[in-house]
C-alpha positions, 0 to 999 in steps of 0.5 A: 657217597653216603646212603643216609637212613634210606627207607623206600616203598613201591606204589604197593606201600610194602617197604622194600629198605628199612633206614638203610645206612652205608658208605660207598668208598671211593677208587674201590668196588663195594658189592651188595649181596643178599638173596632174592628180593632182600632189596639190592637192586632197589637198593642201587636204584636208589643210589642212581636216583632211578627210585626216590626213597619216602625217608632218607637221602643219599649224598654224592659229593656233599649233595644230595643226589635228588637235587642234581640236574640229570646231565649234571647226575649223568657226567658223575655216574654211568649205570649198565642195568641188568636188562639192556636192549638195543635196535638188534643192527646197531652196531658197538660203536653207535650204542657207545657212542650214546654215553657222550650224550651228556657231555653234548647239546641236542644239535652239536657235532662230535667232538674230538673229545667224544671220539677220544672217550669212545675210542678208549671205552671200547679198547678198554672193554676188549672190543676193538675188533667188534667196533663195526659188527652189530650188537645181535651178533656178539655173544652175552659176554661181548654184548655186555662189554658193550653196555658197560663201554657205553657207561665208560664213554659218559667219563664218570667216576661212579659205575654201577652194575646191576647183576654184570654177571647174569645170564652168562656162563663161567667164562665171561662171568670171570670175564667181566668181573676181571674187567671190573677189577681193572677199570678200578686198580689201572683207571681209579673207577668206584665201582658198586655192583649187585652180585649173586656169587658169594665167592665172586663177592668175595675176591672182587670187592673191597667192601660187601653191603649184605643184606635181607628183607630191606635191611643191611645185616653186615658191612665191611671188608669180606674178609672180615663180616663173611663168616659162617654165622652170617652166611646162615643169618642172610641165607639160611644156609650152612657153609664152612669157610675156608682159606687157601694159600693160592686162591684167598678165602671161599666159601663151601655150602654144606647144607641147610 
């Protein structure tokens, strides 16, 4: 996926992404950081067509992505939002389920190829033992497993997440992102992601877009545009960063 000189405004004509130029790299987890309202979720609404850019284009597979049909655009993409709802007693298996849409017509039956994606997607996402019980009884975690499972059932190579790790605590936060990790090295996903964690950016990515005020600042592999000058540039903070033999590079907030 390439992103072409992309400039972008909402109805209210204040540009939200000034020609914005990336590459999204295939089999890897490319992670937009920045801090509030830098434009990384616009961002990534404009890679899953949800936002059209006024100047621009992004590429999927040699074409552009607006002229894609939406099945056609839903069999290459799956997309799990920050702010998901479902009837409260649905259950894991019916949400999951929905990710086969595109791959069916209106009146068509389950397939066997339907049941075969949705069996994996929620043995992938660890909700096996889940598969009956209805959305509003599962913790945050396990609820959003469920949304990334529905994306995994659609059988695309792209995932996008926006925030997976908002509004959870610690332990699912690593949870989920452990679970990223692995549909990209065991199951060949590209993943893009929007994160806040800077530290978590750094272990789970390839390759961090970092951006401010609609603009990408820096790009490249974390361990190499994650630096003490740019974390002062895009936030305005002073840090110290540090590299330890057991946990890999991590950065230390010590003022602004």
């Amino acid at each position: 996926m390439e992103i072409k000189d992309i400039s972008f405004s909402y109805q209210d004509k204040v540009k939200r992404l000034h020609d914005v130029e990336a590459s999204i790299h295939k089999g890897q987890i490319t992670t937009i950081l920045g801090p509030n309202g830098s434009g990384k979720s616009t961002l990534l609404g404009v890679l899953t067509n949800n936002l059209q850019p006024q100047i621009g284009q992004v590429i999927l597979d040699g074409k552009a992505i607006n002229t894609y049909k939406p099945k056609e655009l839903a069999k290459k993409l799956g997309v799990v939002h920050q702010q998901n709802s479902a009837p409260a007693d649905m259950t894991v298996e019916k949400l999951v389920y929905y990710g086969r849409l595109p791959h069916r017509n209106t009146f068509s039956p389950q397939s066997d190829k339907d049941e075969q994606m949705v069996n994996w997607a929620i043995e992938c996402t660890g909700l096996s033992e889940k598969r009956h019980d209805a959305i509003d009884t599962l913790s945050g975690g396990q609820q959003q497993r469920v949304w990334i499972a529905m994306a995994l059932a659609q059988d695309t190579p792209f995932l996008f997440l926006d925030e997976p790790t908002s509004n959870l605590d610690i332990y699912y936060q690593y949870e989920i992102l452990e679970l990223v990790k692995q549909l990209c090295e065991e199951h060949g996903l590209t993943i893009v992601m929007v994160l806040h964690d800077i530290n978590q950016a750094i272990q789970y990515s390839h390759h961090i877009i970092a951006m401010k005020e609609g603009r990408v600042i820096e790009k490249g592999n974390p361990q190499q545009i994650v630096t003490k000058q740019l974390m002062q540039e895009v936030y305005g903070v002073n840090v110290v960063v540090k590299n330890d033999t057991d946990v890999g590079m991590y950065i230390v907030p010590i003022g602004i």
